[in-house]
C-alpha positions in Angstrom: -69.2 -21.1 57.0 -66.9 -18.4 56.1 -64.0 -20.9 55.5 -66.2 -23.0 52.8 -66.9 -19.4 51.1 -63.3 -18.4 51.3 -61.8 -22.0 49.4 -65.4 -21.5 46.7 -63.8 -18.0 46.4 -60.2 -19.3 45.7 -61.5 -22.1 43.3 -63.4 -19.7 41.3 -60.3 -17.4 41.2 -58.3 -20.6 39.7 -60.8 -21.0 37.4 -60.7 -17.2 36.1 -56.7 -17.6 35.5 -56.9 -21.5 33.8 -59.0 -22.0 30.9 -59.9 -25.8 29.8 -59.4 -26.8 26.3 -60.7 -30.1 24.6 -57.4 -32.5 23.9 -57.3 -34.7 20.7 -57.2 -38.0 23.3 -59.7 -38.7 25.2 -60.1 -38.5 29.5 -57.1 -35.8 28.7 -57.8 -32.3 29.1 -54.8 -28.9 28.4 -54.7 -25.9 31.1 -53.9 -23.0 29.1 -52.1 -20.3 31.2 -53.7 -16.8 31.3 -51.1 -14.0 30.1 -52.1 -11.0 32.3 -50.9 -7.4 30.4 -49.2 -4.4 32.8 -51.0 -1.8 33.3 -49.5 1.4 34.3 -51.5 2.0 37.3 -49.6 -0.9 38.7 -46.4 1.4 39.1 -48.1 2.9 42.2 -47.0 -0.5 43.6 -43.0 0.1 42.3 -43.5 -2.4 39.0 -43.1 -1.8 35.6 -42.8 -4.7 32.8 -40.1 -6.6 31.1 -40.4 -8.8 28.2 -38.1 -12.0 28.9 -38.9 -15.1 26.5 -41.7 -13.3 24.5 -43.6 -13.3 28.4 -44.5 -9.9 29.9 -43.3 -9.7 33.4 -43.7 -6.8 36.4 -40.5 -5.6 37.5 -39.4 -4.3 40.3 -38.3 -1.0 40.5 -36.4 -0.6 43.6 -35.0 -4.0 44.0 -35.4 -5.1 40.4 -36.3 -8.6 40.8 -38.3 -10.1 38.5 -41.3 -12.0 39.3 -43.7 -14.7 37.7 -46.2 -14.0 34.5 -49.2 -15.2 37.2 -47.7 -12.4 39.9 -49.1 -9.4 37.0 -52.4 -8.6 39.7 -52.4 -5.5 42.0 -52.7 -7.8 45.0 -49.6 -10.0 44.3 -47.4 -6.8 43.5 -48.9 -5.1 46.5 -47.8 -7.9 48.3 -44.4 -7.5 47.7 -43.8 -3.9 48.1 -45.1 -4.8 51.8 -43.1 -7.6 52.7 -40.0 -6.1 50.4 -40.1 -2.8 51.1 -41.8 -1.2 53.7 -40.3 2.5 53.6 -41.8 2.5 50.9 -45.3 2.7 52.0 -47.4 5.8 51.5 -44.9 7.0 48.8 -46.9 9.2 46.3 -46.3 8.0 42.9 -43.8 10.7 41.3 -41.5 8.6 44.0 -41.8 5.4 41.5 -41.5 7.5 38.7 -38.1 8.9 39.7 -36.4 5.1 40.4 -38.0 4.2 37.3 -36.0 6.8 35.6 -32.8 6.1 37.4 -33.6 2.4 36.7 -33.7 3.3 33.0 -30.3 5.5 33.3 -28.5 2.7 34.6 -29.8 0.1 31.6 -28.1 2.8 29.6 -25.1 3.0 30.9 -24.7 -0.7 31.8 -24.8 -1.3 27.7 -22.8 1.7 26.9 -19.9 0.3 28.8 -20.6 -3.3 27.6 -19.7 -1.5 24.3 -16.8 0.2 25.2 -14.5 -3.0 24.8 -16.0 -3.5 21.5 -15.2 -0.2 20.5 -11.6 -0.1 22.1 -10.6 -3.4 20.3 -11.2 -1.5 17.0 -9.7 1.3 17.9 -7.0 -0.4 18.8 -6.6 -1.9 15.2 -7.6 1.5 13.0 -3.8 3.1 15.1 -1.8 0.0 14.6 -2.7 0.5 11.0 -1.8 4.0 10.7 1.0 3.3 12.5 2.3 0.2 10.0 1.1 2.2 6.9 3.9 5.2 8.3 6.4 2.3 9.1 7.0 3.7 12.7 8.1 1.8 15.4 5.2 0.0 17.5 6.2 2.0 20.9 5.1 5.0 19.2 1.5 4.5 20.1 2.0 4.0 23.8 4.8 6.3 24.1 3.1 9.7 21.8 0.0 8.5 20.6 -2.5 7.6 22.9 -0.8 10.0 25.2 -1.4 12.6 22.9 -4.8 12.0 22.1 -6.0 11.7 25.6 -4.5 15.3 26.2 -6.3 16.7 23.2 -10.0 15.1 24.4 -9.5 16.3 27.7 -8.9 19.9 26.8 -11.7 19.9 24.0 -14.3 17.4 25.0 -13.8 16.6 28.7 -11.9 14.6 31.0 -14.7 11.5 31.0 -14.0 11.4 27.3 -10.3 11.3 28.2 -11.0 8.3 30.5 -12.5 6.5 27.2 -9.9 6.5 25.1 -7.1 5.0 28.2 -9.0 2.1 27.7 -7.4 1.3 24.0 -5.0 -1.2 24.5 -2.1 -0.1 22.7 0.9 -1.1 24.2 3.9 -2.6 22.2 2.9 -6.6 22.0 -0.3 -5.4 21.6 0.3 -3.5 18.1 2.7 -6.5 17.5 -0.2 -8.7 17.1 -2.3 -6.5 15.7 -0.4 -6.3 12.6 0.0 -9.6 12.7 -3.6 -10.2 12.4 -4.2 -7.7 9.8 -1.3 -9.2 7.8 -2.8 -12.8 7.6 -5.9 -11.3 6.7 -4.5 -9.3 3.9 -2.4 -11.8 2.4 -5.8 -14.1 2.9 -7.5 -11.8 1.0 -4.5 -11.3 -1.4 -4.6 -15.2 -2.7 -8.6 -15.4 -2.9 -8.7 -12.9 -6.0 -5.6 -14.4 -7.2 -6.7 -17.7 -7.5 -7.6 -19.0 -10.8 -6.6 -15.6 -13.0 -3.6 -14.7 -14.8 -1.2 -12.6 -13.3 2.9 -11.5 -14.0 5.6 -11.5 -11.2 7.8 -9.0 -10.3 11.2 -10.5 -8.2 14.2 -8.8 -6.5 16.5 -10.3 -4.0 19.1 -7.8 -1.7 20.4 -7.0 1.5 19.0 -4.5 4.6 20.8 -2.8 7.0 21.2 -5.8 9.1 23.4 -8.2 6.7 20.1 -9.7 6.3 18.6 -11.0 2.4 15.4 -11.1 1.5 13.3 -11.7 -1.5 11.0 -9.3 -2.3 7.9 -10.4 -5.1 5.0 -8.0 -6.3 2.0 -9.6 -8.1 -0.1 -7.9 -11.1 -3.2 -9.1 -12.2 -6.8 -7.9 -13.0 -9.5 -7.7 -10.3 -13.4 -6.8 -11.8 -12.4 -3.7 -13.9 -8.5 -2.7 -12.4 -5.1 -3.8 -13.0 -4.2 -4.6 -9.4 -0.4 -4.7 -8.2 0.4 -5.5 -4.5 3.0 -7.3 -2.5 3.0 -11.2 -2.7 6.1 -11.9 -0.2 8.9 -11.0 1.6 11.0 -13.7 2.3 14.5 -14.2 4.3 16.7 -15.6 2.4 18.2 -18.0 4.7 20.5 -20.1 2.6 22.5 -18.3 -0.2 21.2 -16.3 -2.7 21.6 -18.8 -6.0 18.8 -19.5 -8.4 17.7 -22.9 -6.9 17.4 -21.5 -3.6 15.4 -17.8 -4.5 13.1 -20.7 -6.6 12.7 -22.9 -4.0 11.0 -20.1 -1.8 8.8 -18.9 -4.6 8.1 -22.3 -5.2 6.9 -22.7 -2.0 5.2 -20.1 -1.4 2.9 -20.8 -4.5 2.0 -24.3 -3.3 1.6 -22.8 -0.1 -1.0 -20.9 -0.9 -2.0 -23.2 -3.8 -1.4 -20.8 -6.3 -1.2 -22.5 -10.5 2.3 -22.1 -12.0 0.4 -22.3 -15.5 -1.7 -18.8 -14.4 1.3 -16.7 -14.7 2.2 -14.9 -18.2 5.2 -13.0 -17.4 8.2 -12.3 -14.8 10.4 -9.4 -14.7 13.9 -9.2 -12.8 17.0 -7.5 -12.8 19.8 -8.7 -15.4 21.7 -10.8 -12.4 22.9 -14.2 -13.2 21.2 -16.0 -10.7 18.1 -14.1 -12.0 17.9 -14.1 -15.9 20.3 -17.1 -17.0 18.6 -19.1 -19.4 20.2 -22.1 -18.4 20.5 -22.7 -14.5 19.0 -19.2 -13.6 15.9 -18.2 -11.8 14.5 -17.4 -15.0 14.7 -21.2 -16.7 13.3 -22.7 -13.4 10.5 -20.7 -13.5 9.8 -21.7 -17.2 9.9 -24.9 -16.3 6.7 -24.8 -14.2 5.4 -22.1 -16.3 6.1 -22.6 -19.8 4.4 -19.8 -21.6 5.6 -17.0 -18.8 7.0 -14.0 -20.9 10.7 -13.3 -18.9 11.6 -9.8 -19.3 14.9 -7.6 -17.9 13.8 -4.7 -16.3 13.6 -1.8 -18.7 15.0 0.6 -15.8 18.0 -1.6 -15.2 19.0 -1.6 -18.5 18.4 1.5 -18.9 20.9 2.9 -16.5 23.4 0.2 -17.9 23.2 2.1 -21.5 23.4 5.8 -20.2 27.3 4.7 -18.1 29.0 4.6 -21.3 31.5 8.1 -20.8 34.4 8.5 -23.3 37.8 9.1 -21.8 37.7 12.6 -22.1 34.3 13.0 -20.2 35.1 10.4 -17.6 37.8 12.5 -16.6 35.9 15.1 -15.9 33.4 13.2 -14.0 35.8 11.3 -11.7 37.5 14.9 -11.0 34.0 15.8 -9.8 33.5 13.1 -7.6 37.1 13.7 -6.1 36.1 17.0 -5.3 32.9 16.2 -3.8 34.8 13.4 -1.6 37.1 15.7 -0.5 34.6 18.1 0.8 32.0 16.1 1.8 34.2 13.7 3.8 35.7 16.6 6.1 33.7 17.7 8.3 35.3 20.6 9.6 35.9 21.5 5.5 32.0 20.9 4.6 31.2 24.0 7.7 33.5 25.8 5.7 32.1 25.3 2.2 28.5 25.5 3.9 29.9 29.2 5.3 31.0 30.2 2.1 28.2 29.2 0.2 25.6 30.8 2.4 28.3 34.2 2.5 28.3 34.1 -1.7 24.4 33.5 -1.4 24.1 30.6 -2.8 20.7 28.4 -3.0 22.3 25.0 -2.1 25.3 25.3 0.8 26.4 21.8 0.2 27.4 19.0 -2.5 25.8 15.7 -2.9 27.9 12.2 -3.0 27.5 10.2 -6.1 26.5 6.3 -5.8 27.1 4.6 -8.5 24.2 2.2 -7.8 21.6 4.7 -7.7 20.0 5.9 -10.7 20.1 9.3 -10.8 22.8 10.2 -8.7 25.6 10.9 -11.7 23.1 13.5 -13.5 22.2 15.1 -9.5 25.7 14.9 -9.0 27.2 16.9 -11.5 24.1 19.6 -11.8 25.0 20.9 -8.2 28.3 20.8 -8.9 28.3 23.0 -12.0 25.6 25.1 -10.1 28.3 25.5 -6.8 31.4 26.2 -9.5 32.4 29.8 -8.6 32.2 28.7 -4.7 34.2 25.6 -5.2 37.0 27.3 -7.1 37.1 29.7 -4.3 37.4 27.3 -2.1 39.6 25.0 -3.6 42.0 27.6 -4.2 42.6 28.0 -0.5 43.0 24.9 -0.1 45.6 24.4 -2.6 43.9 21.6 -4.0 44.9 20.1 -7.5 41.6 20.3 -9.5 41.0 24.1 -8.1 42.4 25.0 -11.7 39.7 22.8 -13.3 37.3 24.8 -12.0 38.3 28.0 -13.9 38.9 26.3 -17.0 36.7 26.9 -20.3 37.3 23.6 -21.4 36.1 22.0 -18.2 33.7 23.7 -17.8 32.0 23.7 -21.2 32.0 19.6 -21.0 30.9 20.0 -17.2 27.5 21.8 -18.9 27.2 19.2 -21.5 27.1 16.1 -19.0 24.5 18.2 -16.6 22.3 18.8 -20.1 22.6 15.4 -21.1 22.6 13.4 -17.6 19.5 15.4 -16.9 17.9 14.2 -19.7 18.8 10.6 -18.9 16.9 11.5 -15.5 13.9 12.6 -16.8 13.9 9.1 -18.9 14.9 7.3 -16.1 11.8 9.1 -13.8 9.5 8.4 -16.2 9.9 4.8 -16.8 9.4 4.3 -12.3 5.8 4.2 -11.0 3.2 1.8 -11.0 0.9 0.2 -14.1 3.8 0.4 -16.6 3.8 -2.2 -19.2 6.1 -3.2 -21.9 4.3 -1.2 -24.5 4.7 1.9 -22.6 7.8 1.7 -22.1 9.0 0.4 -25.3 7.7 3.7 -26.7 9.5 5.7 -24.4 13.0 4.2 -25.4 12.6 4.2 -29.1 11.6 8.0 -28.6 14.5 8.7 -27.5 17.1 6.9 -29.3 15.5 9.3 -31.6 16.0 11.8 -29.9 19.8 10.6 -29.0 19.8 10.7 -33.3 18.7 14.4 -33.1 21.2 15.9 -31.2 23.9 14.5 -32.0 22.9 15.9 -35.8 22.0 19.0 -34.3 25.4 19.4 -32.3 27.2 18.9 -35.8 25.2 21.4 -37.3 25.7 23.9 -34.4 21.8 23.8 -33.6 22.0 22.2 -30.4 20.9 25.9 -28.8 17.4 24.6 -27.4 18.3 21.1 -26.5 21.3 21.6 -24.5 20.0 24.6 -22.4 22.7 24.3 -19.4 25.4 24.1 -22.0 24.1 27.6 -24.3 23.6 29.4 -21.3 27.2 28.8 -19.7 28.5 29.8 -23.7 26.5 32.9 -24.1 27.2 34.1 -20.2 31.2 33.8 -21.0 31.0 34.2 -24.4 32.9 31.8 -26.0 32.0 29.1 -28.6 32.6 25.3 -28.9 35.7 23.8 -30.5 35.4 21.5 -33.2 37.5 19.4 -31.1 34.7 20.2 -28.3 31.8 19.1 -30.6 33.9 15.8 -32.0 33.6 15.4 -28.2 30.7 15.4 -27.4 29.0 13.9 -31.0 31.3 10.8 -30.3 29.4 10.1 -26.6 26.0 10.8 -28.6 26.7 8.3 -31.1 28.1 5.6 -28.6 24.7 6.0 -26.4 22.8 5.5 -29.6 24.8 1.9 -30.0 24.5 1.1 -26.2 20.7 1.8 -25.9 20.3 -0.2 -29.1 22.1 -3.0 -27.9 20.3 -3.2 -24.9 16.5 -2.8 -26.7 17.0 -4.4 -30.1 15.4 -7.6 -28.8 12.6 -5.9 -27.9 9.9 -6.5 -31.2 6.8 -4.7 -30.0 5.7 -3.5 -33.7 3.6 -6.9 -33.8 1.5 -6.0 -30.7 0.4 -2.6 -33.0 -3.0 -4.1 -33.3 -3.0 -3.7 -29.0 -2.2 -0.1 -28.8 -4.5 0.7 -31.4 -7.1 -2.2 -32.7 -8.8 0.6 -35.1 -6.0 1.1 -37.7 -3.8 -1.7 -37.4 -3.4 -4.8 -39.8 -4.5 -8.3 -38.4 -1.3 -10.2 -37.1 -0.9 -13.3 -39.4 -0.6 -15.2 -36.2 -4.4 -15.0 -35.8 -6.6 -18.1 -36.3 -9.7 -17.0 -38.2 -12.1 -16.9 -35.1 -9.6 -14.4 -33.3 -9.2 -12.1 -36.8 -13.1 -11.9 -37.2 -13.3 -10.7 -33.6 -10.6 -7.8 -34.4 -12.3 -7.1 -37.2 -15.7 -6.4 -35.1 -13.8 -4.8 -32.9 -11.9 -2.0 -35.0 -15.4 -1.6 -36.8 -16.9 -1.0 -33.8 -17.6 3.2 -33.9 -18.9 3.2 -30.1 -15.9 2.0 -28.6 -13.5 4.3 -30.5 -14.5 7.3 -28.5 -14.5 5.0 -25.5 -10.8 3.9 -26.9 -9.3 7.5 -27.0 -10.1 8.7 -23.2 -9.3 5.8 -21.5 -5.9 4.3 -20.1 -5.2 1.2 -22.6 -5.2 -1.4 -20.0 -8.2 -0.3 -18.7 -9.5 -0.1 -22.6 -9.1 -3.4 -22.8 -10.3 -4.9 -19.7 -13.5 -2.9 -19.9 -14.4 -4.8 -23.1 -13.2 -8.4 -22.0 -16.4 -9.6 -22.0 -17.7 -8.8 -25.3 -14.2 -9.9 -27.1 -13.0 -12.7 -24.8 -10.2 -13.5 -27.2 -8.8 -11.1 -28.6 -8.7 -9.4 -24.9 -7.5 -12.9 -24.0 -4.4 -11.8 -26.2 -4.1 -8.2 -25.2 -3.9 -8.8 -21.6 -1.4 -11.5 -22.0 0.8 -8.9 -23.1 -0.4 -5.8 -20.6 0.0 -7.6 -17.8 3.1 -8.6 -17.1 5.4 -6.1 -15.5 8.0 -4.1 -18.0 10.2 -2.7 -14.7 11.1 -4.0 -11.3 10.3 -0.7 -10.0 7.9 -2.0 -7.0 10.8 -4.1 -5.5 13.3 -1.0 -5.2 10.6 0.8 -3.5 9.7 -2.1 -1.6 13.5 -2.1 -0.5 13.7 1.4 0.8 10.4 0.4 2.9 12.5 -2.5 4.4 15.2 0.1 4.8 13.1 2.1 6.9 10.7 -0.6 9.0 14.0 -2.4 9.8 16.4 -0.4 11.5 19.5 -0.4 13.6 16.8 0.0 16.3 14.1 -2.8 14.9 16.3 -5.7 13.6 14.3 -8.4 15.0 11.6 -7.2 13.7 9.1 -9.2 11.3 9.4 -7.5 8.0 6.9 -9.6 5.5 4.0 -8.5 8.4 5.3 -5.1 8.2 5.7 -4.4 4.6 2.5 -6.5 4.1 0.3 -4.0 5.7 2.8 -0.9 4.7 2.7 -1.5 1.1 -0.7 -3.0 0.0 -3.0 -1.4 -1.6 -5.8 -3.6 0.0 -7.3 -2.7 3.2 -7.5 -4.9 6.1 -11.4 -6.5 7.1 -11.5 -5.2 10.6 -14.7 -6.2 11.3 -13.9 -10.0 10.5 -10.8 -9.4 12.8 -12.6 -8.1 15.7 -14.7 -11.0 15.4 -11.9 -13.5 15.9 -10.7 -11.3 18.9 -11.7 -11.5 22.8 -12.7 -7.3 23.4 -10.6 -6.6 26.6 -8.3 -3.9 27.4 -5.7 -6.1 28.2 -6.1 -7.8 24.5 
C-alpha cells in the first residue's frame, strides 16, 4: 500500500512542476517548465542564486557549483549539502553568510585582475607617447621610467600598487611597436580629413647626422573651423636628390594614399634648383599634375639671401670677427682662458659663439656678443699678440662693429617674425614691404644725423666715448642701406599682393575686375554686411574667412585659395632639427617617419581603436 501512495505522491509532485498547455495541432500537447524563484531562507542550505541565460539558478556557496533551474526546492539543495558537504552540517547560518561574502570578494577580485591587462596595454601606449612626443630614446621607459614610477607608488600609495604598474609592458620592442601603431593610425587619420579638400604643400629635402637624405613634406588645409598644418611624410631619399626622383616619392605617396593632385593650390620650397626650376625642377613636375598650384620661394629663404649683401668695408670687419672667434673658440686651452677672464672682468656671457653661415641668425648673434665681450677680447688678444688685438681698440672698428649689431639685429627680429606656424603670403608680404620702408628711413635718417633712436647700439657706443661719425663713416654705412633696399626689392618685386586687398579687408576695398558678376554681387553683400565687421576686426583673417564659408561659398572659395598655401618653409627646418634629435649617433637605424609622425603632429593618436586591435598581455 504505502508504495502505491508513495509513486501517487511523486506523480502529483510532477504534475505541480509541469503545467499542460493546449498545442495549435491536434493529439500534441507542450510541457511548460515551472521557473522556481530563490528565496533567502534557502542560504541556510549554502545556496544563493545566479542568473545564467536569463534562468535563476541556486549556487553553491562552498563549492560553487551550479545546479539545475528544477534543483531551486529546499529538499534538492538540502540534499546536496548532505552528500557534498557534511562538515557542514549543524552550521548556524552567519557560517553561510561569511563564505557568501568571501564568495563575493573573490568575484571582485577575479574581474579586477581580468582588467588589469586591459589597463596595462593602455598604459603602455599613453608612456610610449610621451616618450615619442619628447623624442627620447625607447630604452628610456624600461631603464628610468617604469623604474621610477614604481618607486614613487610604493613610497606614496603602497607596495601592491607598486606591483600594478610592473605589469606595463614597456620594454624596448615593445615601445618600438607601439609607435608604430600609433603612427599608422595618425597618418590614417591624417589622409581621411584630407581627402577631397584643398590643401598647400610645404617640401624640404637635406641630410641628418648619419649621411642619410630625406624628404620632409608638411600639409595645410582647413578641417570644420581651423587651418590645420601637420606632417604628411618623411621619406629616405634613396636615389639622388634631383627633381624626378624627390617627385617620384611625392608622387607616390599621393597615390598611395589616393590623395587628388587637382586638390592642391599651392607649394612652397626653398630656391634650390632641383626645387623651383621652372623647366625640369620639382616645381614644373608638380604643375604638371597640378596645374593651378600657386609655387612660391620661401619668404624666409630669401630673406636671409637679401640681408648677406656687406660692402667691402663692412665685410672686413665681419670676417675679422669671425677670425677672432675661430681662434678662441677652437683652442681649448685659450677658451678656459677667455672664460677666466671673462668671469674675472665680470662679465655676463664668458664665451663667444661660432658663426654658420647657413643659419639664419647666427651673423647678427655673432657680432652682438662680440661687441658686448670687446674690452675682454682686446685684453686678451693683446697677450696673445694676435694681429686684430689692435682692431679692437680702434674707434673706427668699433663704431662699424655697433652699426652691424644695430642693423643685423634688426634683420633678426624680421627674420623671427616671419618663422612659426599659420603664416601666409599676405602676412608676410606686409612684413617685407614694412620694412623696406623702414630700410628707406634710416638710411634718410643716417644722412640727416637722426639715426639716434634707430640705431641704439651704435648712439650708445658714440655718446659713452664721445666721439661722432665721419662723413666718410655715414657714406659707409648709407651705401649698405641703400644696397639692402635694391637686394630686398629684387628678391620681392614679383610678389603683387595689392590685388588680393579685397582679402585682407572685404569692407573698404574695390571689386577686382577679375570677378564674374555672381562673385562681385557676393562681395558686395559681404562688405555691406554690418554684423560681420565687428566679427572681422577681432578675429585672425584666416579664421575670418573660414567662419563665413558657408554663407559666401565663392568668394571664400577665392580667399582661401590664396590663405592657404604656405608663404615659408618654416615647418620643414624645424622638422629637421627633430630628425637631428630622434636620430642620433646612438639611434641610426632608427625609423624616423614613425618617430617624427607621432613627435610632430598635432593630431592625437585613437588609443581606444588601438587597444582594440591589440591582444592585452604583459608580454605584448
Amino acid at each position: 500500500m504505502d508504495r502505491f501512495l508513495l509513486n501517487n505522491r511523486k506523480r502529483a509532485s510532477t504534475l505541480e512542476d509541469e503545467e499542460i498547455l493546449p498545442s495549435t495541432s491536434r493529439g500534441e500537447t507542450v510541457k511548460k517548465r515551472k521557473c522556481r524563484k530563490y528565496d533567502d531562507s534557502y542560504l541556510d542550505f549554502g545556496f544563493t542564486s545566479t542568473e545564467i541565460n536569463g534562468e535563476e539558478r541556486p549556487l553553491c556557496v562552498l563549492c560553487m557549483k551550479v545546479l539545475a533551474p528544477e534543483c531551486m526546492l529546499p529538499s534538492k539543495l538540502k540534499r546536496h549539502l548532505e552528500a557534498n558537504h557534511k562538515y557542514t552540517i549543524g552550521k548556524p547560518r552567519d557560517y553561510f553568510i561569511r563564505k557568501l561574502k568571501e564568495l563575493k570578494q573573490e568575484k571582485s577580485t577575479f574581474f579586477k585582475n581580468a582588467s588589469i591587462p586591459t589597463n596595462a596595454l593602455i598604459a603602455s601606449y599613453k608612456v610610449s607617447y610621451r616618450i615619442a612626443k619628447c623624442k627620447k630614446p625607447h630604452t628610456i621607459a624600461e631603464e628610468l621610467i617604469l623604474p621610477a614610477a614604481i618607486d614613487m607608488v610604493n613610497i606614496m600609495v603602497g607596495e601592491s600598487a607598486g606591483k600594478l604598474l610592473s605589469k606595463v609592458p614597456l620594454s624596448n620592442n615593445t615601445v618600438s611597436r607601439r609607435i608604430h601603431h600609433m603612427a599608422e593610425d595618425l597618418n590614417d587619420q591624417l589622409i581621411e580629413k584630407i581627402k577631397e579638400k584643398e590643401f598647400g604643400l610645404q617640401l624640404d629635402e637635406a641630410t641628418d647626422n648619419n649621411k642619410d637624405a630625406h624628404l620632409i613634406c608638411y600639409v595645410r588645409f582647413i578641417d570644420g573651423d581651423d587651418m590645420v598644418e601637420d606632417l604628411l611624410f618623411c621619406k629616405n631619399i634613396t636615389a639622388s636628390a634631383k627633381a624626378q626622383d624627390l617627385f617620384d616619392i611625392l608622387n607616390n605617396f599621393m597615390s598611395e594614399n589616393m590623395l587628388d593632385w587637382i586638390k592642391c593650390v599651392g607649394v612652397c620650397t626653398d630656391g634650390a634648383r632641383s626645387m623651383s626650376g621652372s623647366y625640369g625642377g620639382l616645381q614644373s613636375l608638380i604643375r604638371s599634375k597640378a596645374p593651378d598650384a600657386l609655387w612660391t620661394h620661401c619668404i624666409i629663404h630669401r630673406e636671409a639671401l637679401a640681408a648677406k649683401y656687406l660692402s667691402p668695408a663692412l665685410n672686413q670687419v665681419l670676417e675679422c670677427v669671425v677670425n677672432v672667434v675661430n681662434f678662441i673658440k677652437t683652442r681649448p686651452l685659450k677658451a678656459r682662458f677667455f672664460k677666466k677672464l671673462c668671469d674675472d672682468m665680470g662679465a655676463e656671457h664668458s664665451s663667444l659663439l661660432y658663426y654658420s653661415n647657413a643659419r639664419w641668425l647666427s651673423r647678427g648673434n655673432v657680432l652682438s656678443r662680440t661687441f658686448e665681450l670687446r674690452q675682454e677680447i682686446y685684453i686678451f688678444l693683446k697677450e696673445e699678440g694676435h694681429k686684430y688685438a689692435n682692431d679692437f681698440s680702434d674707434e673706427n672698428f668699433l663704431i662699424k662693429l655697433a652699426y652691424l649689431c644695430d642693423i643685423f639685429e634688426k634683420l633678426n627680429a624680421l627674420n623671427t617674425s616671419l618663422q612659426g606656424n599659420n603664416t601666409h603670403i599676405l602676412k608676410s608680404m606686409d612684413k617685407m614691404r614694412a620694412f623696406i620702408k623702414k630700410l628707406k628711413l634710416w638710411r634718410r635718417q643716417m644722412n640727416e644725423g637722426t639715426s639716434k633712436d634707430s640705431f641704439s647700439i651704435l648712439q650708445q657706443f658714440l655718446t659713452s666715448n664721445t666721439v661722432e661719425i665721419s662723413q666718410d663713416m655715414k657714406s659707409i654705412f648709407e651705401d649698405h642701406l641703400s644696397q639692402l633696399v635694391v637686394w630686398f626689392e629684387k628678391y620681392f618685386k614679383n610678389e603683387d599682393i595689392d590685388k588680393f586687398a579685397w582679402i585682407q579687408d572685404p569692407f573698404n576695398s574695390i571689386v577686382p575686375s577679375e570677378f564674374n558678376s555672381t562673385e562681385e554681387e557676393s562681395l558686395i553683400e559681404l562688405s555691406c554686411d554690418s554684423s560681420l565687421k565687428s566679427k572681422f576686426t577681432n578675429m585672425e583673417l584666416t579664421k575670418f574667412w573660414i567662419s563665413i564659408k558657408n554663407e559666401y561659398p565663392l568668394v571664400c572659395e577665392k580667399a582661401l585659395r590664396v590663405l592657404i598655401p604656405f608663404s615659408t618653409s618654416y615647418l620643414c627646418e624645424a622638422g629637421f632639427s627633430a630628425v637631428a634629435v630622434i636620430k642620433s649617433k646612438y639611434r641610426s637605424k632608427i625609423n624616423v617617419e614613425e618617430e617624427m609622425r607621432v613627435a610632430v603632429s598635432s593630431l592625437i593618436p585613437r588609443f581606444e581603436k588601438i587597444c582594440s586591435d591589440v591582444q592585452a598581455h604583459p608580454s605584448h
